[in-house]
C-alpha positions in Angstrom: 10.2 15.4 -17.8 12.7 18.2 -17.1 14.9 16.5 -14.3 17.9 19.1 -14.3 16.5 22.6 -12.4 17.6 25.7 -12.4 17.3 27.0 -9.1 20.8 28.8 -8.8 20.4 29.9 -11.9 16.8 31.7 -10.6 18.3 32.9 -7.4 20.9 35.3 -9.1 17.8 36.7 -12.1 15.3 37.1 -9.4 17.4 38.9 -6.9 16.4 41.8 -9.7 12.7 41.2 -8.7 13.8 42.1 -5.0 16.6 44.5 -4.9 17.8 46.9 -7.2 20.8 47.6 -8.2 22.5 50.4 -7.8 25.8 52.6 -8.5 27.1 54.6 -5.9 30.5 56.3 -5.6 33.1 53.8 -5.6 30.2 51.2 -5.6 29.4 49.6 -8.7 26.6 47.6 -10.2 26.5 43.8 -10.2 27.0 42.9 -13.2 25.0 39.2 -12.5 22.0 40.9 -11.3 19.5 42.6 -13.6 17.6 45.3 -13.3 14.0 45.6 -11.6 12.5 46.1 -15.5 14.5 43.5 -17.1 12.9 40.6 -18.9 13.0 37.5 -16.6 11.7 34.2 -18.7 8.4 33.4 -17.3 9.9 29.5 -18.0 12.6 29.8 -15.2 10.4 31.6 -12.6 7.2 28.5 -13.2 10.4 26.3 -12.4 11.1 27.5 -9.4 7.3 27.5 -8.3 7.0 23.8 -9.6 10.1 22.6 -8.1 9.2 24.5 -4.7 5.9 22.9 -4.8 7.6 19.8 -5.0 9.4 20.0 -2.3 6.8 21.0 0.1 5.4 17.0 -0.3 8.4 15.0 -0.2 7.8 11.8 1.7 9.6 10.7 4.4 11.5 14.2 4.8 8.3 15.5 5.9 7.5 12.9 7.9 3.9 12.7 5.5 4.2 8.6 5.3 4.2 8.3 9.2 1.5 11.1 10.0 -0.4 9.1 7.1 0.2 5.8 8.8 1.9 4.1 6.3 4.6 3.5 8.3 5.9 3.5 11.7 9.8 4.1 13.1 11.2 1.8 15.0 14.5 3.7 15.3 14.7 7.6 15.9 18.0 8.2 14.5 17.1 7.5 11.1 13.1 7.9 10.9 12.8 10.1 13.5 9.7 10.0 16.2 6.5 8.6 15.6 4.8 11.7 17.5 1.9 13.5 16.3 3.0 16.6 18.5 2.6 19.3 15.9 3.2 22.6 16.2 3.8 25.7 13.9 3.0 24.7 10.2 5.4 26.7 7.3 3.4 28.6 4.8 3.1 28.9 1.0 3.1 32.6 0.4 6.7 32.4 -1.5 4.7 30.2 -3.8 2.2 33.5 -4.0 4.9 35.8 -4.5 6.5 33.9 -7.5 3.2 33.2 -9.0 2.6 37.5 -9.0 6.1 37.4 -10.3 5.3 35.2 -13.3 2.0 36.9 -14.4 4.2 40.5 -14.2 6.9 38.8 -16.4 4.3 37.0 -18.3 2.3 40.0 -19.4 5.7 41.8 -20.3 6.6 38.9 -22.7 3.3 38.1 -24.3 1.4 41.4 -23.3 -2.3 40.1 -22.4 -3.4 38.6 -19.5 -4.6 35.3 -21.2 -1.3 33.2 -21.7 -0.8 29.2 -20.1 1.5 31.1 -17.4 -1.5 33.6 -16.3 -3.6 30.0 -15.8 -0.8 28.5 -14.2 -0.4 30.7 -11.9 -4.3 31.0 -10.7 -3.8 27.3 -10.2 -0.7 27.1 -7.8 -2.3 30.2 -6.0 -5.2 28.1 -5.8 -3.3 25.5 -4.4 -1.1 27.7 -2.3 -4.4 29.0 -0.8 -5.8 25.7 -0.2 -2.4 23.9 1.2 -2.2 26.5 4.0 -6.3 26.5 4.9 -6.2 23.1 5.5 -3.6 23.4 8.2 -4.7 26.2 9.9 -8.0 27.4 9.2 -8.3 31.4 8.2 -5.5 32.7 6.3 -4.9 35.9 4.5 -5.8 35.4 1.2 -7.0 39.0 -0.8 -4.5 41.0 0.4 -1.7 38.3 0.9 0.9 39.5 -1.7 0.1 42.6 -2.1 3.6 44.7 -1.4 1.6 47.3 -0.2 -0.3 45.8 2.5 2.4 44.4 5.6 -0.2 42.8 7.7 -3.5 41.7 5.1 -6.4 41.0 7.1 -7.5 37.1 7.4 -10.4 35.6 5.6 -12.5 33.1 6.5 -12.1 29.6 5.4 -15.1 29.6 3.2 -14.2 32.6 1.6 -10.7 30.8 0.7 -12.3 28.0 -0.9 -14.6 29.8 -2.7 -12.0 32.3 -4.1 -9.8 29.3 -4.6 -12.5 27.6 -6.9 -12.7 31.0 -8.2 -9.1 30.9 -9.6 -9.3 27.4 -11.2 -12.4 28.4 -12.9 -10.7 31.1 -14.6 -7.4 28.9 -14.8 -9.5 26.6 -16.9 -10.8 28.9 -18.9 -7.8 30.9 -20.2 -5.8 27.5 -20.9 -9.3 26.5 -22.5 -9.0 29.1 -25.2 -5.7 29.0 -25.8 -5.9 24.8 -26.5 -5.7 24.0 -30.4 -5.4 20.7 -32.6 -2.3 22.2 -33.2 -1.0 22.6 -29.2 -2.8 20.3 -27.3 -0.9 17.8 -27.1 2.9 19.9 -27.2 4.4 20.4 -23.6 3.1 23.5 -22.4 7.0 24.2 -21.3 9.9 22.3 -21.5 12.2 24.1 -20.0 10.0 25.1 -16.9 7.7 22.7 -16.3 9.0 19.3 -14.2 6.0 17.8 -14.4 6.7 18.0 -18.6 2.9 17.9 -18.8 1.0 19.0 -22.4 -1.6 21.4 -22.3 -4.5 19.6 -22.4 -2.9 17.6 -19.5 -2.5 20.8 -17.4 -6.2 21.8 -18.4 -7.5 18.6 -17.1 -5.3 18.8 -13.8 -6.9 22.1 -13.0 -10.0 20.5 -13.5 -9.3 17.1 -11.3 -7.9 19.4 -8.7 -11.1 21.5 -8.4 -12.6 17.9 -7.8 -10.4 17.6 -5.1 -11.1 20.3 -3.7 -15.3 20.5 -3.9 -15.2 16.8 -2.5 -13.0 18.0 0.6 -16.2 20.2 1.0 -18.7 17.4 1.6 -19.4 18.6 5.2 -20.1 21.7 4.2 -22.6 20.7 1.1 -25.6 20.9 2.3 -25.2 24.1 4.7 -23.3 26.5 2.9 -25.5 27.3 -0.3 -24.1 29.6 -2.1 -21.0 27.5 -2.0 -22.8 25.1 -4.5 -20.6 22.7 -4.0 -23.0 19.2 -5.4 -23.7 21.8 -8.5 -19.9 22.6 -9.1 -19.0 18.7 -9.1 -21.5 17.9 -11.2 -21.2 20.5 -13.8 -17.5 19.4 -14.3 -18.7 15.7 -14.4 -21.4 16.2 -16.8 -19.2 18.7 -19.6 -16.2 17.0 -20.3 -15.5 19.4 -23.1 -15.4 22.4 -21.2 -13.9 20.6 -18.1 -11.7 18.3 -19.1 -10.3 15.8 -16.3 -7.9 12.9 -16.3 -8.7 9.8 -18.3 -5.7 7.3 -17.1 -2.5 7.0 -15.2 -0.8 9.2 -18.3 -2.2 11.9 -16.8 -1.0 11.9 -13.7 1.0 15.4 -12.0 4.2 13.3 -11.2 7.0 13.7 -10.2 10.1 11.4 -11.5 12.8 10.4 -9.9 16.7 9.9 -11.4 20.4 9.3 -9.8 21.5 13.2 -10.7 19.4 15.7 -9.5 15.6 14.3 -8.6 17.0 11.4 -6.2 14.4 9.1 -4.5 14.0 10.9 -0.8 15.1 7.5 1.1 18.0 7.7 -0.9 18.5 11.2 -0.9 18.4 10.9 3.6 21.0 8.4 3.6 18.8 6.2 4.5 19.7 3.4 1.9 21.1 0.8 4.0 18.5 1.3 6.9 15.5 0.0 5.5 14.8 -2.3 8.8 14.6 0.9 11.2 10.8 1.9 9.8 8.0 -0.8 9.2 4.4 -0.4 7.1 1.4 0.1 9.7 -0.8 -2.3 11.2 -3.2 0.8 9.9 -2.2 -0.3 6.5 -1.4 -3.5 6.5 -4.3 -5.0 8.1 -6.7 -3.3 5.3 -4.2 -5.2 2.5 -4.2 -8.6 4.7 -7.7 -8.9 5.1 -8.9 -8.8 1.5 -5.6 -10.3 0.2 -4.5 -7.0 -1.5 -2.1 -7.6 -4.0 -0.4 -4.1 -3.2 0.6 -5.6 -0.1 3.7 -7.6 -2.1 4.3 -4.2 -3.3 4.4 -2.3 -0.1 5.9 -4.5 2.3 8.3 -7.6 3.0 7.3 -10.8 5.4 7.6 -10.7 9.2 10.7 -12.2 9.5 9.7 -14.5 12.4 6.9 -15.6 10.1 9.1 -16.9 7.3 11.1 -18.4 10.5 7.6 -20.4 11.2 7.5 -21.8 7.9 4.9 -19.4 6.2 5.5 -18.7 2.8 6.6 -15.4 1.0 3.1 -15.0 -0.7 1.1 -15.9 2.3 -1.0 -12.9 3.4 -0.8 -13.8 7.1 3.2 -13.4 7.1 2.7 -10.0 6.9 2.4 -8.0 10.1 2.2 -4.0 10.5 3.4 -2.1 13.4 1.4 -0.5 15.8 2.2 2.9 16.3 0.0 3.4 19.7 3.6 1.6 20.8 6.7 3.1 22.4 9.5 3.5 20.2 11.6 0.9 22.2 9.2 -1.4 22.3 9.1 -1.2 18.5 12.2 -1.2 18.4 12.4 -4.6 20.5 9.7 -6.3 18.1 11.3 -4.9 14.8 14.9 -6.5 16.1 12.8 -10.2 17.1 11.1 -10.3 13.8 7.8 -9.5 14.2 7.2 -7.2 11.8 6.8 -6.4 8.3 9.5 -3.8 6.6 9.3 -1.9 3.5 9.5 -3.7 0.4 14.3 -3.4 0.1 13.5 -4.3 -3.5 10.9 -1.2 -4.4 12.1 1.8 -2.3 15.9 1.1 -1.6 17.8 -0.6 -4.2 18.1 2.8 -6.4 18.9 6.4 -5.6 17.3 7.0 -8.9 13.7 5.4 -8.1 14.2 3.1 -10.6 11.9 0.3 -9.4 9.5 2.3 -7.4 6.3 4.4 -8.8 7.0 8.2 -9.5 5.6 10.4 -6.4 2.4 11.7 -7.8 1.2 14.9 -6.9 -2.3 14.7 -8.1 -3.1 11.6 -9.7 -6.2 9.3 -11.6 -6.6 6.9 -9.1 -7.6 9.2 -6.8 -9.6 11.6 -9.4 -11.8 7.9 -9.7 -12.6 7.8 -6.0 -13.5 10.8 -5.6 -16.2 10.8 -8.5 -17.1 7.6 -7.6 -17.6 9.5 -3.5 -19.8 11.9 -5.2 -22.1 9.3 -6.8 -22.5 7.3 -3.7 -23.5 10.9 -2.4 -26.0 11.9 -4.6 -24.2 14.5 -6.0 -24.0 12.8 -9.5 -26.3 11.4 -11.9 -26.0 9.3 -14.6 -22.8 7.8 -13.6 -22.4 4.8 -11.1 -20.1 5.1 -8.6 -19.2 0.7 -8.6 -17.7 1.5 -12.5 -15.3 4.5 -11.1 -14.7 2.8 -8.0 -13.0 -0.4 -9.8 -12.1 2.0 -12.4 -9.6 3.4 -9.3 -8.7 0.4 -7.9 -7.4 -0.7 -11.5 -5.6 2.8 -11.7 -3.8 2.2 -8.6 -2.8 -1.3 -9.5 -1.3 0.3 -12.2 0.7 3.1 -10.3 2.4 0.2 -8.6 2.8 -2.2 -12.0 0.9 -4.9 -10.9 -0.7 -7.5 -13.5 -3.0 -9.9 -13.2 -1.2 -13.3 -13.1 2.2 -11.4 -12.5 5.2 -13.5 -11.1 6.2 -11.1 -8.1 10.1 -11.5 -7.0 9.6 -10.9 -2.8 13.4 -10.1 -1.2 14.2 -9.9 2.4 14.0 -6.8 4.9 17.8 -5.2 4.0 18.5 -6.4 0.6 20.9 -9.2 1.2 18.2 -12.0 -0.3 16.1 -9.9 -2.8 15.0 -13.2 -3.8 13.3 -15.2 -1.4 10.6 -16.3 -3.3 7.7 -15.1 -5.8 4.2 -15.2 -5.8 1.4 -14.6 -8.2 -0.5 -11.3 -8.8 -4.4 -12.4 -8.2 -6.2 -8.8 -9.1 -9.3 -10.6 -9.8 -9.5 -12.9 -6.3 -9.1 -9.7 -4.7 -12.1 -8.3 -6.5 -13.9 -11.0 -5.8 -13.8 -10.6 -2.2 -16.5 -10.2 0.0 -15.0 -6.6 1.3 -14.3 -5.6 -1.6 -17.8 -6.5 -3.7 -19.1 -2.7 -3.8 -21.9 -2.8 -1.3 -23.7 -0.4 -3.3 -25.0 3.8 -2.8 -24.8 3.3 1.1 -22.6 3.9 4.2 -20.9 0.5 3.2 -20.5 1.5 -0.4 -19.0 5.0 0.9 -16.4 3.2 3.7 -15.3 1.1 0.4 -14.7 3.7 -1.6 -12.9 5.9 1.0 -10.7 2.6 2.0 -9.2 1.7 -1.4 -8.4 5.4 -1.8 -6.4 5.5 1.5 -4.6 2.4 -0.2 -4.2 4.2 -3.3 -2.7 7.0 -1.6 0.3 5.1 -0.2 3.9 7.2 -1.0 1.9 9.5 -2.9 -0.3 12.7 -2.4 0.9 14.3 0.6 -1.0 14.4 3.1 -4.3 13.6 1.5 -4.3 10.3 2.9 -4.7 12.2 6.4 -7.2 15.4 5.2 -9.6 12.5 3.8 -9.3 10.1 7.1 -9.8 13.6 9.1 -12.8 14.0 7.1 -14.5 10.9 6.8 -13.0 9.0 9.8 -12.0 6.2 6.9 -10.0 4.2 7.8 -9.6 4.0 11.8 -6.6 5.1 13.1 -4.7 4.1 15.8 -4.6 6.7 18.6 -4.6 6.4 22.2 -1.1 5.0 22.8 2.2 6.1 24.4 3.7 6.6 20.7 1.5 9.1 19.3 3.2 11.7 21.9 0.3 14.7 22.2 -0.8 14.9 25.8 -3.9 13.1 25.6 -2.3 11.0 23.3 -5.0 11.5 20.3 -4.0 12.4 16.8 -4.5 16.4 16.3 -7.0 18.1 13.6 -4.5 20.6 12.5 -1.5 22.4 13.3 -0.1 25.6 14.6 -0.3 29.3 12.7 3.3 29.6 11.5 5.2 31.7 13.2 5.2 34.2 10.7 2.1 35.0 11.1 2.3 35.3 15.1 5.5 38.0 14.8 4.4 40.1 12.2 0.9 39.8 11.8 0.0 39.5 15.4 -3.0 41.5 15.5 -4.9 39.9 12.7 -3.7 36.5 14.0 -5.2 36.8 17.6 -8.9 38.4 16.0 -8.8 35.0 13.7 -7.6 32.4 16.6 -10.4 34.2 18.7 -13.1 33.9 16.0 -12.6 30.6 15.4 -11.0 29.0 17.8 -12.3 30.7 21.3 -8.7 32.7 21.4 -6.6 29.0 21.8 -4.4 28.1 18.6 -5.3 24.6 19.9 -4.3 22.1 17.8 -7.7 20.2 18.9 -9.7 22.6 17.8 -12.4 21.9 14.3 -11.9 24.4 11.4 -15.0 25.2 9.7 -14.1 22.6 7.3 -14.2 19.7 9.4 -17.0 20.8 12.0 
């Protein structure tokens, strides 16, 4: 991949897509700013939009692994509060501008409409779209970045979704015409792309991102017709020529971490030697103990006052989760006595570069496998069985973590000062064998399966997908009810705030939306129409 970016390098070129400069009296031009009709490389304005993007799903900074429950603080100085008190969300219309940026520089550079950065940029405006709609509700999406139109009118959720599929349709088919023998396999752009995928690989994330998308539809399937949501799925499933999706980990959107620029985001927070002030979930670990995950070795570290009992590194019942229904003291109390599990030292904080730890993947396999195998327990499907993609993503996400059947596994202690205090063995198969885990088959059982293993499979990984699924499905339970989830009635919310953005300088569109859907409350408690 492309590790070193070239942000400041952007800043000064695309100040000429803002302001222009000028010569006035005793004024003269800037000599490192362009002009508004200069040639910037579409390369260095796609790396901007990529490297924003990436931000936007750091874990930990963003406090995604907490609000995911795969972890809980014990200590607000470094990992902040466990609270779910949300308020106003940020926005992705930057993301917009840049993308109408790169087609305008695109079409001067190549003069059609029909080059990868046109399809690129119908896919991040997708996603852009999509990121913001599944915070809020309505957003402005036709008019939103047009520099003609101040405040755009709002549209409704379903019209975002559909316009979204909209764009990957045609993002899919421009990079579909464009793929040869010849280029399928070359990096679509080195210089500009971090991800370093080819472009058959960015064809076939367009494609498992649409799957994303259609299965976060599954409430609204059956009642929203001309949405066709089962037919959309299917049709993608069914032509793998003119839809191509992912076929293995390989394929993966991923970002990679290194000590230079791309530093692991523990690292990067200085929060290296303060591994034992956050702990992995009782959410999380309780689905890993009770089917004797083998991602659990790779997640956490024992309960210290377990080892002190005499359990063994590679017993399952030595490793506790925290609950985050608790106050922060008295995690804090329990984290100090032992009690819990802590991140795995080893994994996630013995290299600012990442170094032992999977890449963050922004859209990956393993979850491309679950969600086919969701539509097959569904219905939606035919001619596939959902038990073969099911396992297919367990397998996948054994992978993402590098974990082999019959695997020695070193297991270190909660800060690093022991990172060998024993080993176990990898048993992939014993964990397929169990009772929990035996697919159940096309029914509600089958379906909690599937939507369990890919919660697992979206630990430090996928933003906030973990959440958007468990909001949707209500797989797996979480905790909610306690002291430390910090809302009023101390219940996880179902989305957040308009940002504030939108409230200033769009007020009067903002009020007619928060009235139409919400009964004039930007309440936080409120259903979109995607969830209802």
């Amino acid at each position: 991949m492309k590790n070193k970016l070239f942000i400041p390098a952007l800043a000064i070129i695309f100040a000429s897509l803002v302001f222009t400069a000028c010569q006035k009296g005793d004024l003269l031009s800037n000599p490192n700013v362009a002009a508004e009709n200069s040639t910037v490389p579409a390369s260095l304005i796609l790396n901007h939009i990529t490297s924003t993007l990436q931000r936007g799903e750091d874990p930990i900074i963003a406090d995604v692994w907490k609000h995911n429950q795969n972890i809980v603080s014990n200590y607000q100085y470094y990992f902040g509060l466990n609270f779910y008190n949300w308020s106003n969300t940020g926005h992705t219309y930057d993301i917009v501008r840049y993308c109408n940026k790169m087609e305008e520089q695109a079409f001067k550079q190549y003069n059609n409409k029909t080059n990868a950065y046109y399809a690129l940029s119908k896919f991040f405006k997708a996603h852009s779209f999509v990121w913001l709609s599944e915070r809020v509700g309505d957003i402005p999406m036709y008019q939103a970045g047009d520099p003609n139109v101040l405040q755009p009118a709002y549209d409704s959720q379903k019209e975002v979704f559909k316009n979204a599929l909209n764009l990957l349709d045609t993002a899919n088919n421009i990079l579909g015409a464009l793929i040869s023998t010849a280029n399928a396999n070359t990096k679509l752009d080195a210089a500009g792309d971090i991800y370093a995928l080819s472009y058959s690989q960015w064809q076939k994330v367009i494609n498992t991102y649409k799957l994303r998308v259609l299965i976060s539809l599954s409430k609204r399937a059956d009642d929203n017709a001309d949405l066709n949501v089962k037919a959309q799925f299917a049709a993608i499933i069914a032509n793998p020529a003119k839809y191509p999706i992912m076929t293995s980990n390989s394929d993966n959107m991923q970002y990679v971490y290194n000590s230079a620029y791309n530093q692991y985001p523990i690292n990067r927070a200085g929060y290296v030697p303060y591994g034992y002030a956050a702990n992995p979930s009782k959410t999380l670990i309780d689905l890993l103990t009770v089917n004797q995950d083998p991602r659990l070795f790779a997640f956490a570290v024992p309960a210290p006052a377990q080892l002190a009992a005499g359990k063994a590194v590679g017993d399952f019942s030595a490793y506790i989760g925290s609950d985050v229904n608790l106050s922060q003291a008295t995690l804090s109390n329990n984290s100090t006595a032992g009690q819990y599990s802590f991140l795995n030292w080893n994994r996630y904080f013995s290299s600012a570069a990442g170094a032992n730890c999977e890449p963050y993947i922004f859209l990956g396999y393993p979850e491309m496998c679950f969600n086919i195998a969701e539509a097959a327990n569904r219905g939606w499907v035919t001619g596939i069985n959902a038990v073969d993609w099911y396992l297919k993503g367990i397998n996948a996400s054994m992978g993402v973590y590098k974990l082999t059947q019959g695997q020695t596994f070193t297991i270190g202690n909660l800060d690093g000062t022991k990172p060998n205090m024993g080993s176990t063995t990898i048993d992939i198969a014993g964990f397929l064998a169990q009772p929990g885990v035996v697919y159940a088959g096309d029914n509600a059982t089958g379906l909690n399966q599937i939507l369990t293993q890919k919660y697992v499979a979206f630990f430090s990984n996928s933003g906030y997908q973990a959440f958007y699924n468990q909001r949707r499905t209500g797989v797996p339970a979480f905790a909610q009810g306690g002291i430390g989830i910090g809302t009023p009635n101390n219940l996880i919310p179902v989305r957040w705030l308009y940002p504030q953005d939108e409230i200033n300088y769009n007020n009067a569109n903002y009020t007619s939306a928060v009235t139409a859907q919400y009964g004039g409350s930007d309440n936080v408690n409120a259903k979109m129409w995607l969830i209802k």
